[in-house]
N, CA, C and O of each residue as an XYZ file, in Angstrom:
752
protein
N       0.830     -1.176      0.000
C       0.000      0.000      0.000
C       0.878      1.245      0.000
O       1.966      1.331      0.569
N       0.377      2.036     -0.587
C       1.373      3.828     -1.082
C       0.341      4.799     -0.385
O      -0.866      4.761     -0.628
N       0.876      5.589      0.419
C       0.158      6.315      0.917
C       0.778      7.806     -0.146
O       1.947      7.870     -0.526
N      -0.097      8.697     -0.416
C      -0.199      9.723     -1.075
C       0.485     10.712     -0.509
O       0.188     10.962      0.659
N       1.501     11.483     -1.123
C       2.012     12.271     -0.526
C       1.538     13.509     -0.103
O       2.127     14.316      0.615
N       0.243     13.619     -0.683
C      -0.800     14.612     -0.044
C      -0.736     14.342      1.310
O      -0.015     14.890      2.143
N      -1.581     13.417      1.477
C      -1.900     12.241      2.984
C      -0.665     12.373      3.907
O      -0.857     12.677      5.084
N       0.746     12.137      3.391
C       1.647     11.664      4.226
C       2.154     13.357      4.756
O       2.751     13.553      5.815
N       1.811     14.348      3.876
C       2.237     15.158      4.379
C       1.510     15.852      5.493
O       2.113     16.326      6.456
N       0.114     15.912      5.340
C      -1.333     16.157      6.159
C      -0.884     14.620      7.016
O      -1.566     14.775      8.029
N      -0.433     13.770      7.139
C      -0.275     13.003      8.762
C       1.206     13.608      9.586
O       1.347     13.540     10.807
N       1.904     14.008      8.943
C       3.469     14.578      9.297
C       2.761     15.887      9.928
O       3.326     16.173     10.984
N       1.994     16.530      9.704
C       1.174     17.828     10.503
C       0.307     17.292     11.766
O       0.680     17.568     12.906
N      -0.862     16.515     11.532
C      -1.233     15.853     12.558
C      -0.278     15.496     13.739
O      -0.317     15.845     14.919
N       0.596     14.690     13.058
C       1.442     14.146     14.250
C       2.067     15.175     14.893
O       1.975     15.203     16.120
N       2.822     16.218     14.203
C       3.842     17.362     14.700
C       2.816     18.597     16.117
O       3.241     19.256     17.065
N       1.564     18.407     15.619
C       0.835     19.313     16.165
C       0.462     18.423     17.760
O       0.673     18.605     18.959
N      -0.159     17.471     16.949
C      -0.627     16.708     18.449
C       0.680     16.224     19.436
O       0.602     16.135     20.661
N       1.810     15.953     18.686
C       2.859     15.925     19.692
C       3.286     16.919     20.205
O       3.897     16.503     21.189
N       3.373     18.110     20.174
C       3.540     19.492     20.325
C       2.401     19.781     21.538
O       2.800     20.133     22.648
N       1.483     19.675     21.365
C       0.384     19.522     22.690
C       0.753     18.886     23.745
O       0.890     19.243     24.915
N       1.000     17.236     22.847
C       1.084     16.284     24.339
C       2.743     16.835     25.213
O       3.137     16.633     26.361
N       3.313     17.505     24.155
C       4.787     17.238     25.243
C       4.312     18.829     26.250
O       4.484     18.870     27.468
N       3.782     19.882     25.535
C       3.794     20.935     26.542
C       2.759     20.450     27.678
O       3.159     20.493     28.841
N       1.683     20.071     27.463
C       0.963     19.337     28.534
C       1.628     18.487     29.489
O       1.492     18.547     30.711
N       2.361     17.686     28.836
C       3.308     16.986     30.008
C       4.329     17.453     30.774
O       4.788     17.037     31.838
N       4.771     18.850     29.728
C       6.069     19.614     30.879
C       4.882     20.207     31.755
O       5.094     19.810     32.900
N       3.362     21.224     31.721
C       2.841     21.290     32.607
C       2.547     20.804     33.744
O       2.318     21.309     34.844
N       2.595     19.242     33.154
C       1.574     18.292     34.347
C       3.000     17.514     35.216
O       2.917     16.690     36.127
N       3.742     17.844     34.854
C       4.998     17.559     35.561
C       5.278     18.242     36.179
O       5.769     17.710     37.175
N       5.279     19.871     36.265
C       5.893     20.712     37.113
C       4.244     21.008     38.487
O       4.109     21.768     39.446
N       3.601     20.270     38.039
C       2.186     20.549     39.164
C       2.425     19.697     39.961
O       3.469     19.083     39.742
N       1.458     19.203     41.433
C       1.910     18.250     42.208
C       1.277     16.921     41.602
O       0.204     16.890     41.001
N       2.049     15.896     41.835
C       1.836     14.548     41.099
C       0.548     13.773     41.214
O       0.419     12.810     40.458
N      -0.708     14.147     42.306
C      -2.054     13.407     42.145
C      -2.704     14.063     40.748
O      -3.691     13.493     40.283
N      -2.082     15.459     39.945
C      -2.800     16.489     38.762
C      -2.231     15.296     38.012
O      -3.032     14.405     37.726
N      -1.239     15.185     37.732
C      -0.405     14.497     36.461
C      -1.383     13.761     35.582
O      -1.559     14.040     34.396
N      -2.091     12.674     36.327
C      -2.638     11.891     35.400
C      -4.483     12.100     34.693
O      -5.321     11.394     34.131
N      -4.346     13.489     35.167
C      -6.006     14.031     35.087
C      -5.141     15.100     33.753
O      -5.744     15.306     32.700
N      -4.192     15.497     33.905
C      -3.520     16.743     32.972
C      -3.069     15.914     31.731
O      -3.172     16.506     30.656
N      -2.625     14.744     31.706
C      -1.979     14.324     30.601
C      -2.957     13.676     29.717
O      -2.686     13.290     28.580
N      -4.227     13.562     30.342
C      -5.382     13.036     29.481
C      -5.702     13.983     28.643
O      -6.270     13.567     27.633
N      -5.465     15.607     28.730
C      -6.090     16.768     28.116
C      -5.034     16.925     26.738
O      -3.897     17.244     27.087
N      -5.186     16.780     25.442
C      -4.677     17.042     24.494
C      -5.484     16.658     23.290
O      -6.698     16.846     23.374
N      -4.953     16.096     22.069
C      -5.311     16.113     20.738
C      -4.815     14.845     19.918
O      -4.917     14.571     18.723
N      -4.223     14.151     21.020
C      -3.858     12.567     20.490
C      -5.127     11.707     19.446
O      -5.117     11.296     18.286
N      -6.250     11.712     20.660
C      -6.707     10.333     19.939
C      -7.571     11.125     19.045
O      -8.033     10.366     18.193
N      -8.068     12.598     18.850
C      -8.715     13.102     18.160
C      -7.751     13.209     16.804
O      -8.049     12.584     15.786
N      -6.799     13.894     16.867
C      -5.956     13.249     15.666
C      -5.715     12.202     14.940
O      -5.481     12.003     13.748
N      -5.836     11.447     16.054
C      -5.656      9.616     14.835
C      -6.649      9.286     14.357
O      -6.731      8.741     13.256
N      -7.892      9.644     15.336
C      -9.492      9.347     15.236
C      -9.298      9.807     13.400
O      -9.212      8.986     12.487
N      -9.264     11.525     13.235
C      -9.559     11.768     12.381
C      -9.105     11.453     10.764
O      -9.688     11.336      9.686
N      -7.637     11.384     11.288
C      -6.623     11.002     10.441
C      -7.306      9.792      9.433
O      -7.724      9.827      8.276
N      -7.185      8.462     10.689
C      -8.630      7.377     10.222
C      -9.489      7.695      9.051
O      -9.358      7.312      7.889
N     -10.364      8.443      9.559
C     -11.610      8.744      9.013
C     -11.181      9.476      8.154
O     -11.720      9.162      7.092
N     -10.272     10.559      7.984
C     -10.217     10.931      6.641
C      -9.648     10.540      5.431
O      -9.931     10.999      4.325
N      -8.667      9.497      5.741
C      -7.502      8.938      4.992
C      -7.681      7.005      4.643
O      -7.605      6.217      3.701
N      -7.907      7.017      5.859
C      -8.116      5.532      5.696
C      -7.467      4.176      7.350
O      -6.895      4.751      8.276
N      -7.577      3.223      7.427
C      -7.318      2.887      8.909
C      -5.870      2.567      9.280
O      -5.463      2.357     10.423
N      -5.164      2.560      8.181
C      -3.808      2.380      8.098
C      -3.300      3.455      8.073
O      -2.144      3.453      8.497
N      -3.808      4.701      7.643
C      -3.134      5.665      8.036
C      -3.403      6.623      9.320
O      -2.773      7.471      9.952
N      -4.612      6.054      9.353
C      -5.152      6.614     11.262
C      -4.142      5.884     12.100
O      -3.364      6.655     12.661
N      -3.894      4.318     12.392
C      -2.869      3.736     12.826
C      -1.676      4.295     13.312
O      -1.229      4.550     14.430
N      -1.096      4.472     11.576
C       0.158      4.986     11.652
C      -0.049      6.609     12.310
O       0.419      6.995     13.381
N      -0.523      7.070     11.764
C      -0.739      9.021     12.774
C      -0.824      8.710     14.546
O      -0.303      9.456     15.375
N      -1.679      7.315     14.920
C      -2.207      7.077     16.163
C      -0.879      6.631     16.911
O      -0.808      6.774     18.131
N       0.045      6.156     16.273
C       1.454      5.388     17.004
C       2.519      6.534     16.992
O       3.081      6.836     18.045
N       2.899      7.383     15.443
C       3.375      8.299     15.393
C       3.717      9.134     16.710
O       4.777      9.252     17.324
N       2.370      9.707     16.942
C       2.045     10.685     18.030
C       3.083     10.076     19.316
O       4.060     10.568     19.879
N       2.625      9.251     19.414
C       2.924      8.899     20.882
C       4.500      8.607     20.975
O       5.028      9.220     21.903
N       5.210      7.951     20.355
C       6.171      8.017     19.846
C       7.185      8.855     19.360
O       8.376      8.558     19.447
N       6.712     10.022     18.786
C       7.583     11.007     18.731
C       7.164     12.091     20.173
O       8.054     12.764     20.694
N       6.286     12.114     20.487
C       6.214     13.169     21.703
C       6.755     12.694     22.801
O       7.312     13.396     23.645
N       6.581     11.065     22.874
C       7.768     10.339     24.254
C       9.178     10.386     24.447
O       9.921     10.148     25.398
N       9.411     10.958     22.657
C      10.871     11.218     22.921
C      11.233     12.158     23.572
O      12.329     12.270     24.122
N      10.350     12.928     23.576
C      10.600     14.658     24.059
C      10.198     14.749     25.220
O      10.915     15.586     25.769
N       9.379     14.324     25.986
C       9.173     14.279     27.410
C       9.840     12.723     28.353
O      10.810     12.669     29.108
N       8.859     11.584     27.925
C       9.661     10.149     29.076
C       8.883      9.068     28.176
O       7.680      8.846     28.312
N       9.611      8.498     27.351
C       9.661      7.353     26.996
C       9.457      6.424     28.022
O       9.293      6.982     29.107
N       9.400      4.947     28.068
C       9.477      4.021     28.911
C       9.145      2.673     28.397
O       9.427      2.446     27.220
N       8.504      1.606     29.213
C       8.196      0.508     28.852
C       6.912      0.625     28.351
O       6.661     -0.291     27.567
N       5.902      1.498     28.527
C       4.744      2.106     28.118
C       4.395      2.291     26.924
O       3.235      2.065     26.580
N       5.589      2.862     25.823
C       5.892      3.488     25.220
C       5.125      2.856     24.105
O       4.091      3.321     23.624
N       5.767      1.671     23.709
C       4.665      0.880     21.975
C       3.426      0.617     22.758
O       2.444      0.593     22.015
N       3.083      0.365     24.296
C       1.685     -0.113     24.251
C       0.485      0.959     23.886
O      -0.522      0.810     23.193
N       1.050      2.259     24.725
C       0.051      3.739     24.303
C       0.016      3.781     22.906
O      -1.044      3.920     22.296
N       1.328      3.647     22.245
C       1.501      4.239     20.946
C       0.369      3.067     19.848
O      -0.174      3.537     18.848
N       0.206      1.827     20.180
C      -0.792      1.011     19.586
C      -2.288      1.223     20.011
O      -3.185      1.437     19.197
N      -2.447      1.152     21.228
C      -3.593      1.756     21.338
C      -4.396      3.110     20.910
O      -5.606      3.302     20.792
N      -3.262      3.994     20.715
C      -3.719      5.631     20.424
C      -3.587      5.057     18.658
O      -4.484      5.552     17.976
N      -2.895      4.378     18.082
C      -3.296      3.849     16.980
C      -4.298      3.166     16.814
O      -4.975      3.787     15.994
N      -4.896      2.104     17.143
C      -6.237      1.816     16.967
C      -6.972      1.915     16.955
O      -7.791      1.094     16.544
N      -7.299      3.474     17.595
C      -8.390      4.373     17.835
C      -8.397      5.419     16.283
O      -9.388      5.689     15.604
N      -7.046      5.827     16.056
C      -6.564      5.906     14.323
C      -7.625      4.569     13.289
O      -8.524      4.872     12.504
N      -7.283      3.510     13.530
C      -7.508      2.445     12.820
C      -9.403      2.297     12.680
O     -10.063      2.011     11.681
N      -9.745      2.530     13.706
C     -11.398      2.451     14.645
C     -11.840      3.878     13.193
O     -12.657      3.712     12.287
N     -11.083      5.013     13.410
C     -11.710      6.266     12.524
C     -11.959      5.437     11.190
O     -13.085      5.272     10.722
N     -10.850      4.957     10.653
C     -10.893      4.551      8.928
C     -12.387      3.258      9.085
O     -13.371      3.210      8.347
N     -12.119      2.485     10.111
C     -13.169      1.293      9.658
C     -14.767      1.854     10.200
O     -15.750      1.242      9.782
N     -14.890      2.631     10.818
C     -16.105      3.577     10.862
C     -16.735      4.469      9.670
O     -17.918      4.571      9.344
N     -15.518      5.123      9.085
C     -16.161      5.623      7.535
C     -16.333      4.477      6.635
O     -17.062      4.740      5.679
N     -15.940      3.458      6.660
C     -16.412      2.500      5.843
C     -18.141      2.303      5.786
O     -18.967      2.076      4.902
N     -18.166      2.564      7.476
C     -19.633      2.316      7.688
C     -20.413      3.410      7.589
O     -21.558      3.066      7.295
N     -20.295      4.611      7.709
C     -20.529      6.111      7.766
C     -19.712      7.340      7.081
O     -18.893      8.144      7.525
N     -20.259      7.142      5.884
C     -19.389      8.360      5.580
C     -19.481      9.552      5.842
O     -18.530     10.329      5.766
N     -20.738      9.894      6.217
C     -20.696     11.365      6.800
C     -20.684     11.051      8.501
O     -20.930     10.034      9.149
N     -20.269     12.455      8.889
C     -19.833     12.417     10.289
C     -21.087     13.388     11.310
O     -21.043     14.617     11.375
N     -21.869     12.758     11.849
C     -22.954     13.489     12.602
C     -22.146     13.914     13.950
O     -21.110     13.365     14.325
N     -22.916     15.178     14.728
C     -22.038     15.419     16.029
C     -22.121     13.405     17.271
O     -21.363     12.700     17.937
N     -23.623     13.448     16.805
C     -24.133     12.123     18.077
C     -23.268     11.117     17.500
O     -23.042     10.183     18.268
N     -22.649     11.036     16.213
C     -21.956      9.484     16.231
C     -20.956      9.745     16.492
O     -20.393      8.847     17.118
N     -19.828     11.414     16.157
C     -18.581     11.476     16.637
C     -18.407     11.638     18.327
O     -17.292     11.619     18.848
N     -19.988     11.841     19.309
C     -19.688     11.732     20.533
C     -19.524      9.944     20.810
O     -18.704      9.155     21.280
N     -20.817      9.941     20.207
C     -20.525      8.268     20.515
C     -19.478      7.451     20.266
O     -19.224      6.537     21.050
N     -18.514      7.733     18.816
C     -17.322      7.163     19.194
C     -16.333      7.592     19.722
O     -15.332      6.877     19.743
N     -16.307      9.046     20.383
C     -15.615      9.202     21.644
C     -15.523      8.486     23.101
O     -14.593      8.254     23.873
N     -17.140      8.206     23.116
C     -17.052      7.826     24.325
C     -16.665      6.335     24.170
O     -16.069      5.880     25.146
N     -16.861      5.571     23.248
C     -16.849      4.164     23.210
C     -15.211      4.213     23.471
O     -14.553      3.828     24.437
N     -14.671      5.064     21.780
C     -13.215      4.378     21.999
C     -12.130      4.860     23.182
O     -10.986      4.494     23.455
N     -13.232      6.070     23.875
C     -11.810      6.580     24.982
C     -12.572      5.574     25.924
O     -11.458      5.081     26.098
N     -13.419      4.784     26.711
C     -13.655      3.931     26.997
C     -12.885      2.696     27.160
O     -12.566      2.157     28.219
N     -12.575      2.240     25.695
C     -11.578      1.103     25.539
C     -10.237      1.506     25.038
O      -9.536      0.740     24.376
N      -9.911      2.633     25.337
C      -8.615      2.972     25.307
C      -8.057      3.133     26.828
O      -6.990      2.742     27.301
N      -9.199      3.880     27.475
C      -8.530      3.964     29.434
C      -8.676      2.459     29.707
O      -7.658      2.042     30.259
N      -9.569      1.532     29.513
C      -9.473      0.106     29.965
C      -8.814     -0.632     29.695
O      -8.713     -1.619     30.425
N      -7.852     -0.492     28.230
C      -6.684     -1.201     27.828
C      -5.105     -0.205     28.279
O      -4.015     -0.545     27.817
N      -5.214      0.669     28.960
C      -4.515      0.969     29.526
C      -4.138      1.100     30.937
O      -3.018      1.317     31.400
N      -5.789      0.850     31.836
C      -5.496      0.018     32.881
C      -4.777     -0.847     33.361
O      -4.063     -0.958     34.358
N      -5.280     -1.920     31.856
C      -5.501     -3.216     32.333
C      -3.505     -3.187     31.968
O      -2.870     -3.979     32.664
N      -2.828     -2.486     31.143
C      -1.720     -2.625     30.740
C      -0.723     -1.981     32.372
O       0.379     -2.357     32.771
N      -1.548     -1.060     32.900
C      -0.463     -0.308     33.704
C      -0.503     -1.337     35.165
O       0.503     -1.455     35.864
N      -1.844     -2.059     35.500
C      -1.764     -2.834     36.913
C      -1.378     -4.029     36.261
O      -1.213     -4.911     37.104
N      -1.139     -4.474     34.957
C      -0.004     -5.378     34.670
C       1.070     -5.211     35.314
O       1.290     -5.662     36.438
N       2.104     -4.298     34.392
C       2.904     -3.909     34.763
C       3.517     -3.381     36.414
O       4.687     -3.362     36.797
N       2.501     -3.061     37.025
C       2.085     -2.795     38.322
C       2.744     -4.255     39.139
O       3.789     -4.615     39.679
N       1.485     -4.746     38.845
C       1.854     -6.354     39.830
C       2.764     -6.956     39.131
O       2.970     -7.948     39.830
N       3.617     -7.064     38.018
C       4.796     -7.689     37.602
C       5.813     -7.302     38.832
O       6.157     -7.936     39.829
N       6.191     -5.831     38.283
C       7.483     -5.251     38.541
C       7.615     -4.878     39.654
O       8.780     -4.674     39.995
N       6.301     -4.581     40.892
C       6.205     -3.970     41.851
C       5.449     -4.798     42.822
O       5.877     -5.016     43.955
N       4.381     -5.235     42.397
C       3.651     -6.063     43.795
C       3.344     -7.476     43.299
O       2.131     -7.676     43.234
N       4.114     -8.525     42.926
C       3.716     -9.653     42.602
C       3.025    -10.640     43.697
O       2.210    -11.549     43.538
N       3.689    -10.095     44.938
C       2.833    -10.646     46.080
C       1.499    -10.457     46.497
O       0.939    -11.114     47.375
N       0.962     -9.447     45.776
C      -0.627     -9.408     45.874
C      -1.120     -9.524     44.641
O      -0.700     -9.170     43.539
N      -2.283    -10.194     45.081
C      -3.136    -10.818     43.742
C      -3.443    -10.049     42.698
O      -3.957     -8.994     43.070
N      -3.276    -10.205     40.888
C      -3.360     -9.666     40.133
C      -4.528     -9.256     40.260
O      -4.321     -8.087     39.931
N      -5.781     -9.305     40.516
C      -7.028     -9.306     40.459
C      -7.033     -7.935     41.518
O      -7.844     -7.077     41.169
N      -6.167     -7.585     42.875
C      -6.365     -6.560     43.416
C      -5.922     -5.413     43.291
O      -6.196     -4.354     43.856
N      -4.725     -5.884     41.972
C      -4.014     -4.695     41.697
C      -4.805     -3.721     41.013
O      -4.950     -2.518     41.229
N      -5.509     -4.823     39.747
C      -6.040     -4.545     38.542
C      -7.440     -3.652     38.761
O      -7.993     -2.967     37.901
N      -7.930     -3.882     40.386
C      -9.221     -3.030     40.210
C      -8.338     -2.086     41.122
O      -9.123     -1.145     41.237
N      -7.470     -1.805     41.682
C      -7.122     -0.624     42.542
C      -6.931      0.326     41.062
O      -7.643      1.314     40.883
N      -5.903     -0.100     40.060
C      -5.955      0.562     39.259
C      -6.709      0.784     38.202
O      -6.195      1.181     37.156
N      -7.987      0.571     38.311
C      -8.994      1.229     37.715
C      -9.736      2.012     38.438
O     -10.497      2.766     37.832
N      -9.704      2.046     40.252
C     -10.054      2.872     40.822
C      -9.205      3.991     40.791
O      -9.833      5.029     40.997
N      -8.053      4.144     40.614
C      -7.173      5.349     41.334
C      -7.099      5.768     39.228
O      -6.691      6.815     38.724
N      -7.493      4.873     38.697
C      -7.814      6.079     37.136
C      -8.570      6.612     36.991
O      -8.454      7.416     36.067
N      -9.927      6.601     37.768
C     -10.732      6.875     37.640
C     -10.930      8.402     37.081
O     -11.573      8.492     36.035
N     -10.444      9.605     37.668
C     -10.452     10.814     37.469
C      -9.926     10.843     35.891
O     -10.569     11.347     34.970
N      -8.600     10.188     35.760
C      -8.247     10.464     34.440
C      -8.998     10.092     33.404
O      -9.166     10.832     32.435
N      -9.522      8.915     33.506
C     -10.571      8.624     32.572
C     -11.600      9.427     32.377
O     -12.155      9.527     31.283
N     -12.013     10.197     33.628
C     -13.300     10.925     33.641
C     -12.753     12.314     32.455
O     -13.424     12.703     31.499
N     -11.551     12.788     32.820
C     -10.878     13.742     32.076
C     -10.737     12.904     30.657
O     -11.809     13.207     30.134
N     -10.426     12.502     30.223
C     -10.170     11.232     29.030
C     -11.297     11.886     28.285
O     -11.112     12.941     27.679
N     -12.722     11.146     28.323
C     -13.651     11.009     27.908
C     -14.427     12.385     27.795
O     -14.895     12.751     26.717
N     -14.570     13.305     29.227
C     -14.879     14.781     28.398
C     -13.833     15.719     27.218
O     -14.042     16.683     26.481
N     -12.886     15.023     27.455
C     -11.608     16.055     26.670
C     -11.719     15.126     25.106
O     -11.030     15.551     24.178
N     -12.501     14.009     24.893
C     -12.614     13.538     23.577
C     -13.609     13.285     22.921
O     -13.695     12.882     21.760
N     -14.950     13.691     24.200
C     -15.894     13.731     23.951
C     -16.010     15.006     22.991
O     -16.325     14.981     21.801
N     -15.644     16.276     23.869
C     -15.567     17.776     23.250
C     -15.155     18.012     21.876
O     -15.779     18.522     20.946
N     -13.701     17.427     21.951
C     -12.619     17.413     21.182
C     -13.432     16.746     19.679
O     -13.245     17.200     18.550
N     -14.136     15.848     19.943
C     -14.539     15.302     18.294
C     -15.822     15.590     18.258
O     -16.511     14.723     17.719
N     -16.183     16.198     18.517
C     -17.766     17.207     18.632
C     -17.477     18.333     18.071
O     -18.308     18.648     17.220
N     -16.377     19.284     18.251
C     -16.338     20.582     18.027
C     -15.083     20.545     16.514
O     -15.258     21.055     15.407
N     -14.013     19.849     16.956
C     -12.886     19.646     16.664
C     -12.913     18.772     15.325
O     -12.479     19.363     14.336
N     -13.380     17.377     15.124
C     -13.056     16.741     14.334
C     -13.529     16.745     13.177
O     -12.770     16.522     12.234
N     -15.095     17.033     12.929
C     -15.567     17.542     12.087
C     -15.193     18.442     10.627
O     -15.374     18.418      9.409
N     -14.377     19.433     11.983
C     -13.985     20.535     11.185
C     -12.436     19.981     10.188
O     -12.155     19.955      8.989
N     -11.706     19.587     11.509
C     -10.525     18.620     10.813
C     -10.567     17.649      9.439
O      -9.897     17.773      8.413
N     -11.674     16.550      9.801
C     -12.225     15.865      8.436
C     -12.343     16.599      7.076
O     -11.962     16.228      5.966
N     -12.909     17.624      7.415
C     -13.450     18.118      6.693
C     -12.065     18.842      5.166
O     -11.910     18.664      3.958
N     -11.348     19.715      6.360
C     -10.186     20.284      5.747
C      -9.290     19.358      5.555
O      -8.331     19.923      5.027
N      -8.970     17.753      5.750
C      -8.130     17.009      5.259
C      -8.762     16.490      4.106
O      -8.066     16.483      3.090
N      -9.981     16.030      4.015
C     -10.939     15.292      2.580
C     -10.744     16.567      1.507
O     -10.635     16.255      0.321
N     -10.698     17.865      1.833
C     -10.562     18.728      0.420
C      -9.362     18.878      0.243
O      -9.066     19.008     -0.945
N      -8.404     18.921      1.059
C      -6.956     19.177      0.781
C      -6.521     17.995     -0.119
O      -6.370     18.110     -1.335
N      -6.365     17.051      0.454
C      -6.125     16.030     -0.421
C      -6.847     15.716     -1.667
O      -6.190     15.401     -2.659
N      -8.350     15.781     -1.723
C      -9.299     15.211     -2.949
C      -7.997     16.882     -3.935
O      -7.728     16.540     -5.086
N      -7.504     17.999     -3.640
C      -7.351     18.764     -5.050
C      -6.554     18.518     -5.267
O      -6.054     18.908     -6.322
């Protein structure tokens, strides 16, 4: 598959912009006290970018914009072991945009809330379920995976709550407009 150099250049913007968000957001939410951090780093333009990218381009290139992001902005703030699992997930939510216009080609506000809420939904729950992994591996193997795994869906709770209004908004107001100016840029 050849992605268009229209496309590749309109995802090289996506990515540059939304990484540009996520890293100043993270020097913010770093210099605040550390219970903000994970309510602050939910607030940016990640998954609305890949979302759209998706939907305007196609699911392989939502993907690739959705991994991009995360990946180049981790270089600039803290990489880690984290690092390909966010960057696949914030891609599949990329991938989720393209196989949704398959099904919908036009974009109503109620279906771009609704797949906000669905996919930031199963994006905070596959990142739960990834961080009280990692959690009870490296740190508490002596208590049961099962207690880690709901502590840390309790103590995400806030961020998720931030998650889901910040992508709820974000592809309500935001993506629309985005779609819109990537489908004419490229179609000339």
């Amino acid at each position: 598959m050849k992605i268009v150099v229209k496309q590749l250049s309109a995802i090289s913007l996506l990515v540059a912009t939304a990484a540009a968000v996520r890293v100043g957001v993270n020097w913010v939410a770093f210099a605040v006290p550390i219970p903000a951090y994970g309510v602050l780093v939910k607030i940016g333009l990640s998954e609305t970018l890949a979302f759209t990218s998706g939907f305007a381009f196609g699911p392989i290139q939502g993907f690739l914009t959705g991994v991009l992001i995360i990946v180049v902005s981790d270089i600039f703030t803290l990489a880690g072991p984290w690092t390909p699992f966010i960057a696949t997930i914030i891609g599949v939510l990329g991938l989720f945009g393209g196989i949704f216009r398959r099904f919908r080609q036009t974009q109503s506000i109620r279906f771009l809330a609704l797949a906000a809420l669905v996919l930031t939904l199963i994006s905070e729950m596959l990142q739960n379920i990834w961080s009280g992994w990692y959690t009870w591996t490296f740190y508490m193997p002596e208590v049961p995976f099962m207690v880690v795994l709901a502590t840390t869906f309790v103590e995400g709770l806030p961020s998720a709550i931030t998650a889901i209004i910040n992508n709820t908004v974000l592809f309500m107001l935001v993506a629309p407009r985005i779609i819109k100016i990537l489908q004419e840029w490229v179609s000339k």
